[in-house]
C-alpha positions in Angstrom: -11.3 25.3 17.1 -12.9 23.7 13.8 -16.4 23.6 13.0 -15.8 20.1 12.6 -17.0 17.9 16.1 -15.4 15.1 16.1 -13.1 13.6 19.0 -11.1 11.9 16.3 -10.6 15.0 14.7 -7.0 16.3 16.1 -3.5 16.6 15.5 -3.1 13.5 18.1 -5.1 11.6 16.3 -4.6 9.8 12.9 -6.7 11.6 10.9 -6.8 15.0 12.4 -6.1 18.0 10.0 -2.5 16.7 9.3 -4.0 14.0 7.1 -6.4 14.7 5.2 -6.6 11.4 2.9 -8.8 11.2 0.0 -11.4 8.5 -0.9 -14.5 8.1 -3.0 -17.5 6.8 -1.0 -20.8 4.9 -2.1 -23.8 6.9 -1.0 -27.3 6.8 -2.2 -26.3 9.6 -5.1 -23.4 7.4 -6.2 -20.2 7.9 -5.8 -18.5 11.3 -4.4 -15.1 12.0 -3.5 -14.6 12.7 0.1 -11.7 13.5 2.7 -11.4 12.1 5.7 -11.6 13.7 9.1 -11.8 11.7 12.3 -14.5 9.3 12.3 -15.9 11.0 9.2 -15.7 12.1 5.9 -16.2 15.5 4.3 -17.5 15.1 0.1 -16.2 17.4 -1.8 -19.2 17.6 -4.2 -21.3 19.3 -1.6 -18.4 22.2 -1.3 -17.8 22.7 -5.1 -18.4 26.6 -4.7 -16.0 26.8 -1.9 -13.0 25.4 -3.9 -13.3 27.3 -7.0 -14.5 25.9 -10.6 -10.6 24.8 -11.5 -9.8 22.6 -8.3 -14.1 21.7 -8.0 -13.8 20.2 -11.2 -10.8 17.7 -9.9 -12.8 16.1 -7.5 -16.6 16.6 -8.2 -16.8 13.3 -10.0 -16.7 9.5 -8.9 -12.8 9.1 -8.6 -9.7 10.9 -8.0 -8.5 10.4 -11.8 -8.7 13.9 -12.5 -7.1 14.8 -9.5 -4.2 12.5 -10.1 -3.5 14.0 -13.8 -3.4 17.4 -12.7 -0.5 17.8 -10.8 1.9 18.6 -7.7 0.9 22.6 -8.1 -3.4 21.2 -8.2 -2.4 18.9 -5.6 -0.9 21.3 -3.2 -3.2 23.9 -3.8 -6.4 22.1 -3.2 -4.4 20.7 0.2 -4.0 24.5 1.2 -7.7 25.2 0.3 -8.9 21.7 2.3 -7.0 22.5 5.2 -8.4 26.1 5.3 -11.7 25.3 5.1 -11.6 22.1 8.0 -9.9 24.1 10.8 -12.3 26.9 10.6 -14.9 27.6 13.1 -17.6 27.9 10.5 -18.8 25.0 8.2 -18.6 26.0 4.5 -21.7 26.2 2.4 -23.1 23.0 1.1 -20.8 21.4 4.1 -22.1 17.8 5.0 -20.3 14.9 7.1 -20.8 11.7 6.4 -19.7 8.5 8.8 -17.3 6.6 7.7 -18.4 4.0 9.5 -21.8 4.4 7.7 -20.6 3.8 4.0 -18.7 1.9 2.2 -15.8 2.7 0.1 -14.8 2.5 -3.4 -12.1 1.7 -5.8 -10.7 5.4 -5.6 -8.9 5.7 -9.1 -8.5 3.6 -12.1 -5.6 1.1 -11.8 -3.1 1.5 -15.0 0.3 -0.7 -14.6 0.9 -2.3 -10.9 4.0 -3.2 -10.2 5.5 -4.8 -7.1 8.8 -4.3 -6.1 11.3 -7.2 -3.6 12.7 -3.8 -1.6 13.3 -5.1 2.0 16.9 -6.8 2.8 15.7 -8.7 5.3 12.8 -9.8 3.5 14.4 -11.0 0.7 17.1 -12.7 3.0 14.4 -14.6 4.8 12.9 -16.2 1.4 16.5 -16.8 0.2 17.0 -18.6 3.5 13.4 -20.4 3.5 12.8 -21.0 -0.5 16.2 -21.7 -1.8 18.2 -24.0 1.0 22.0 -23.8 0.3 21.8 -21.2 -2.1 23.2 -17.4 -1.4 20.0 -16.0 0.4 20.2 -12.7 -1.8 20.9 -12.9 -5.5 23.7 -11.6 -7.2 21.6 -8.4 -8.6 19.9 -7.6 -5.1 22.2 -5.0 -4.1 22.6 -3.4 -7.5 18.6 -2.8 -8.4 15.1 -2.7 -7.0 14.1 -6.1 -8.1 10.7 -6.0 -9.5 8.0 -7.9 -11.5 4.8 -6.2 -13.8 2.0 -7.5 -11.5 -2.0 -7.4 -12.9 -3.5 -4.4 -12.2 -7.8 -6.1 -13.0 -7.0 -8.0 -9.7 -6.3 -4.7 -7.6 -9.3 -4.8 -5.1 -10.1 -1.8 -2.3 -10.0 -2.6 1.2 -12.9 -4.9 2.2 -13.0 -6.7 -0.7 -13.2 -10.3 -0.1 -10.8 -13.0 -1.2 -10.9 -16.4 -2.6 -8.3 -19.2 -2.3 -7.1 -19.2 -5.3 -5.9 -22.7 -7.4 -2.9 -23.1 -9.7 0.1 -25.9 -9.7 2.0 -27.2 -7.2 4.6 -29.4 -6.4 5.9 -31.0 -2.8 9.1 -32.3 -2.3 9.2 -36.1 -3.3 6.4 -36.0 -5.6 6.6 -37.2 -8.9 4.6 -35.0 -11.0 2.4 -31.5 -10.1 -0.8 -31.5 -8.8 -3.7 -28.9 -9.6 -6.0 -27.6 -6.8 -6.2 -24.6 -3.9 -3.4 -23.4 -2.5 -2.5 -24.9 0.7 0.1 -21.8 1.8 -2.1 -18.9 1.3 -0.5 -15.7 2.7 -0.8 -12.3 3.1 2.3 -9.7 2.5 2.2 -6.0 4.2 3.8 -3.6 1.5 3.4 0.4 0.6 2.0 1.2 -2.3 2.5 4.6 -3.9 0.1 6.0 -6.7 1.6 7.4 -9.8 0.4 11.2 -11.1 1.2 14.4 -13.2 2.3 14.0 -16.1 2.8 11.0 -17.9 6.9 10.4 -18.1 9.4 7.8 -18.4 13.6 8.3 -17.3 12.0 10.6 -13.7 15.2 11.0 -11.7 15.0 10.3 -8.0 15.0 14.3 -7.4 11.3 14.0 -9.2 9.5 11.7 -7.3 7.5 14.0 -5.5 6.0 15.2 -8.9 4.9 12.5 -10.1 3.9 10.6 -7.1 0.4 11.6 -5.7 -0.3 9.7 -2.5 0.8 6.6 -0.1 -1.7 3.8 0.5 -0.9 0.5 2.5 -1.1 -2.7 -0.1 -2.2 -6.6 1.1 0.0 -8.7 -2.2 -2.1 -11.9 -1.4 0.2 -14.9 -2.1 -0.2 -18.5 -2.7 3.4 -19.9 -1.9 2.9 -23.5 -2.7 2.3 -22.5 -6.4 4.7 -19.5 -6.5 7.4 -22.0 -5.4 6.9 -24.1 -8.4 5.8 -21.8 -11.1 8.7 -19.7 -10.3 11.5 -21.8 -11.7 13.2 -19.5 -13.8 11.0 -16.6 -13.7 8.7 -14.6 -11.4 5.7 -15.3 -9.7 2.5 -15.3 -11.6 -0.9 -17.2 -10.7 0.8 -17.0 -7.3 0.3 -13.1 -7.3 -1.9 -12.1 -10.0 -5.4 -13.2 -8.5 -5.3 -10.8 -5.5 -3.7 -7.0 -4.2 -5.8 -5.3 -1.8 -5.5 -1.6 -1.2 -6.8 0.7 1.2 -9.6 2.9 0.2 -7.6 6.3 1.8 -4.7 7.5 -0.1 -2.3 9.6 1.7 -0.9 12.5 0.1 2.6 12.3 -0.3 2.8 15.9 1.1 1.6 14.7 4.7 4.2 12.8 4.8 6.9 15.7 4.5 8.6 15.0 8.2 8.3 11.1 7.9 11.2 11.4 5.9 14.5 9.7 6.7 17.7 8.3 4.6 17.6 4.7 3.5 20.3 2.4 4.8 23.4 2.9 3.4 24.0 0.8 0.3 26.9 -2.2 0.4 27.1 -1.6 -3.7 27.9 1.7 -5.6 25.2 2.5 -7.3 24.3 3.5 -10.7 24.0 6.9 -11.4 20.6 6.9 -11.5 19.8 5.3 -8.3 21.9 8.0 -6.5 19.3 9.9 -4.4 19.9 13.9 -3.4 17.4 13.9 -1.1 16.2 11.1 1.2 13.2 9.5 0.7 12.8 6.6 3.0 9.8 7.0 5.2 9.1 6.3 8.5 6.1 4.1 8.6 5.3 2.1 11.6 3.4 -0.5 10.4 0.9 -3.2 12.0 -0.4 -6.5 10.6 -3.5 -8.4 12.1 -5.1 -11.8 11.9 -8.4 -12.3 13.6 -7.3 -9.3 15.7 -4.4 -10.9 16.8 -1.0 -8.7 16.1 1.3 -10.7 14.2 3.9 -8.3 13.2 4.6 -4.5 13.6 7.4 -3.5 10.6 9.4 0.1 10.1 8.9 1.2 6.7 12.4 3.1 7.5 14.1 -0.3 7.4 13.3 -0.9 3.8 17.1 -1.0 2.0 15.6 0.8 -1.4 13.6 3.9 -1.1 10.5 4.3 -3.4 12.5 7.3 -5.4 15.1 5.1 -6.3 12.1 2.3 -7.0 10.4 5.1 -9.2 13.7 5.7 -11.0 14.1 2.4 -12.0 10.9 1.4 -13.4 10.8 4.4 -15.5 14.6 3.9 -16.6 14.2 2.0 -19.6 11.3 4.1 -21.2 8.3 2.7 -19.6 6.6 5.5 -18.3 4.7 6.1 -15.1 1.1 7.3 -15.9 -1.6 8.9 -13.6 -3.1 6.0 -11.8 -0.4 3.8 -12.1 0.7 1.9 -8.6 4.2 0.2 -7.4 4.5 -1.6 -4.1 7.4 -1.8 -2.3 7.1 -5.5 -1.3 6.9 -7.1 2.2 8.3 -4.6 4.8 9.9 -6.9 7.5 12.5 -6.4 9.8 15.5 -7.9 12.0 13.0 -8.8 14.7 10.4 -11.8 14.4 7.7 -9.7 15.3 8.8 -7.2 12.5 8.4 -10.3 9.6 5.6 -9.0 7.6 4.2 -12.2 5.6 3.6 -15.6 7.6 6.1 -17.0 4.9 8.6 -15.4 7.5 6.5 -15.3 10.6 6.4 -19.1 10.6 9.9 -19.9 8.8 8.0 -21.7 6.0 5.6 -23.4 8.2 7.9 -25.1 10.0 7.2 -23.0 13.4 3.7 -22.3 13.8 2.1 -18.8 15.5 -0.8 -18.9 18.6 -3.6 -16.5 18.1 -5.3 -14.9 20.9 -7.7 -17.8 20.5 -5.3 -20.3 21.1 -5.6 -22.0 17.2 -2.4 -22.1 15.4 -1.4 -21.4 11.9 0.9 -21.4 9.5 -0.9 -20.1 6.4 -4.4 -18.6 6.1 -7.3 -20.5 6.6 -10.6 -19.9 5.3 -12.3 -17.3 7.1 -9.7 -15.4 8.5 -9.2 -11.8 7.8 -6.5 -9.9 7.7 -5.8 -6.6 8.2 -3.0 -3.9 8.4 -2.5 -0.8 9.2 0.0 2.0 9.9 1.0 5.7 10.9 3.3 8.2 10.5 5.1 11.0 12.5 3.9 14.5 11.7 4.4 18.0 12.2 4.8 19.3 15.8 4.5 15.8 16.7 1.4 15.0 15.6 0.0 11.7 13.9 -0.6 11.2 10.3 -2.3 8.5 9.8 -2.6 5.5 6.7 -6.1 3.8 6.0 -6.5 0.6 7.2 -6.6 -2.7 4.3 -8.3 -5.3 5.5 -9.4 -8.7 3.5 -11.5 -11.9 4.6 -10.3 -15.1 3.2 -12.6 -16.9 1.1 -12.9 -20.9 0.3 -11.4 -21.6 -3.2 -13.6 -20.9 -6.5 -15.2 -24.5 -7.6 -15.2 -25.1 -11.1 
C-alpha cells in the first residue's frame, strides 16, 4: 500500500513504481524536477531533506543536467531512495503531487551532440526500395556499421511543441530545374532516443553502455522527403531533418528497463571487433504511432537489426566522445508487417497508396493541423508495465518570409 492515491499508480499500469521517469515541470515557482507516478508527478524539490544533501543537490534545480553528470552509482542510488519513499504508506515531509495533466513540461536537460542513427533493416530496405528504384535497397556498408549522420541539436523540441512546415529545395521528376517553397511530403518518423551521461568518454565498448547511458525517451525525427530526396545527392540529409526532433518530456531510466532486454537479430556480416556485443542489449519496445487518434503503425523495438550498444560503440569509436546530455536516435523502428512501418514514407509506399483515418480523409503526408503522436511500453518485472512518455507534435503551416 503507498501513500500515493492514484488508480494509475500500480505495477499494471505504465507508470506505477516500476517506472519512475523523470521530468522537469513548469509551475508557478519555475521549473522543478519531478517523477512521475500515475496520473501525477512527485517534485523532488519539495523532498530535498528526504534524499540527502548529495543526491538533493542532483535534482533540486531546473533540469536533470546534474543528474546526468553524476553517474550510474548516483543514478541507481537515488532510484533505490525514490522507490523507497513512493511505496510507503506514509507521504515524506515536504511531499506534494502535482497533476500531470495540470502543467506543462519542459525541455528536461540541455541538448549537447544529437545524432540519428538508420538502425532498422527493414526500414532502410523500404527507402532503398521507395527512394532509389533499381538500385540494391541496402547499401554496401549497411550490414557492416550503424549508419548515422550528426543531426542539430537547437532544433530538439519537448513533446508538445509545435511544428512548422518547413521550406528548403526540391526537385520532381521531369522538372527542369529546383523549385524553393514548403515541403509537400512532410512526415513524421517513430525512433528511440537514448540520453548520454557519466562521464564524458570516447572508444566506450558495448560492455559500457549502461554507464554512460542515463535514460530512454521516444523521439518524433520530423522529415520533409521531397527536399531530403534532392539535397541528399551524395550526402545526408540536412534542411530535410535539421528544423525539427521532438522528444518526450519523461526520460526512462535505463535501469527500468533491465527485463526488456533481448538479443538483436543475428548479424549476416562478421563484425568488427568492436561491434561484438557480450551482453544483449536490444530492447523490447512495443511501440504505437498516431495521427488524429487514428493508429497508424505499432513497431517492436526488438526488431531493430543494430542495438543502441553497438550504436554507442560506434559513434564514440573514432574519438568523438559522448558527453552528459548528449542524445542518439535509433532511426525509424518499422517492421515486416505494414502496420509495423513507422514513418508514412513506408506506410503509404512513397505516396503511391494512400491511408484512411478514422474520419474517412486520406493521406499520404502530413497536412497542416494534424498531430502526431507516439507512444510505447515495455515489459517489467513480475510482469508488470513500464511505461515510455508519450511525444506528441501538431503540424503547423510553413513560416512566411
Amino acid at each position: 500500500m503507498s501513500w500515493i492515491e492514484d488508480a494509475e499508480f500500480a505495477p499494471d499500469k505504465p507508470f506505477g513504481p516500476q517506472t519512475l521517469p523523470y521530468g522537469v515541470l513548469v509551475t508557478g515557482n519555475g521549473p522543478v524536477v519531478a517523477v512521475r507516478v500515475g496520473r501525477h508527478a512527485l517534485p523532488l524539490r519539495g523532498i530535498a531533506g528526504e534524499l540527502g544533501p548529495r543526491l538533493a543537490d542532483l535534482v533540486v534545480g531546473d533540469s536533470l543536467d546534474p543528474l546526468l553528470a553524476a553517474g550510474r552509482d548516483a543514478w541507481r542510488e537515488l532510484r533505490e531512495r525514490l522507490t523507497g519513499i513512493v511505496t510507503a504508506d506514509r507521504a515524506p515531509a515536504g511531499a506534494e503531487l502535482v497533476r500531470t495533466d495540470w502543467h506543462t513540461l519542459s525541455m528536461p536537460f540541455t541538448v549537447g551532440d544529437y545524432v540519428d542513427f538508420f538502425a532498422s533493416r527493414h526500414h532502410a530496405e523500404n527507402v532503398g526500395r521507395i527512394m532509389r528504384r533499381g538500385a540494391a535497397p541496402l547499401p554496401e556498408n549497411w550490414n557492416h556499421l550503424p549508419v548515422g549522420y550528426h543531426g542539430r541539436s537547437g532544433t530538439v523540441h519537448v513533446s508538445g511543441t509545435d511544428v512548422h512546415r518547413p521550406s528548403g529545395q526540391r526537385k520532381a521528376a521531369g522538372d527542369a530545374h529546383p523549385a524553393f517553397g514548403p515541403t509537400r511530403r512532410l512526415d513524421f518518423e517513430i525512433e528511440v532516443g537514448f540520453v548520454c551521461g557519466g562521464e564524458a568518454a570516447a572508444h566506450i565498448p558495448t560492455s559500457e553502455f549502461a554507464d554512460h547511458v542515463f535514460g530512454v525517451a521516444l523521439v518524433n525525427d520530423w522529415s520533409a522527403r521531397d527536399i531530403q530526396n534532392w539535397e541528399s545527392r551524395p550526402l545526408g540529409p540536412f534542411l530535410s531533418k535539421s528544423f525539427a526532433t521532438s522528444i518526450a518530456g519523461w526520460i526512462t531510466p535505463l535501469e527500468a528497463l533491465e527485463h526488456a532486454r533481448v538479443p538483436t537479430p543475428p548479424p549476416e556480416q562478421p563484425l568488427q571487433q568492436y561491434l561484438l556485443e557480450d551482453e544483449q542489449w536490444g530492447l523490447d519496445l512495443r511501440l504505437e504511432v498516431r495521427c488524429n487518434e487514428t493508429v497508424l503503425a505499432r513497431p517492436r523495438f526488438a526488431d531493430m537489426h543494430w542495438s543502441p550498444a553497438q550504436q554507442l560503440a560506434h559513434m564514440t569509436v573514432g574519438g568523438a566522445p559522448a558527453r552528459p546530455g548528449d542524445l542518439f536516435a535509433s532511426g525509424t523502428v518499422s517492421g515486416p508487417e505494414r502496420d509495423q512501418r513507422g514513418c508514412l514514407l513506408e506506410l503509404t509506399w512513397g505516396g503511391s497508396d494512400p491511408i484512411t483515418l478514422s474520419d474517412g480523409e486520406q493521406r499520404t503526408f502530413l497536412q497542416d493541423g494534424d498531430r502526431v503522436t507516439l507512444g510505447g511500453s515495455a515489459p517489467g518485472p513480475r510482469g508488470s508495465v513500464v511505461g515510455l512518455g508519450e511525444v506528441t507534435g501538431t503540424v503547423l503551416a510553413a513560416v512566411r518570409r
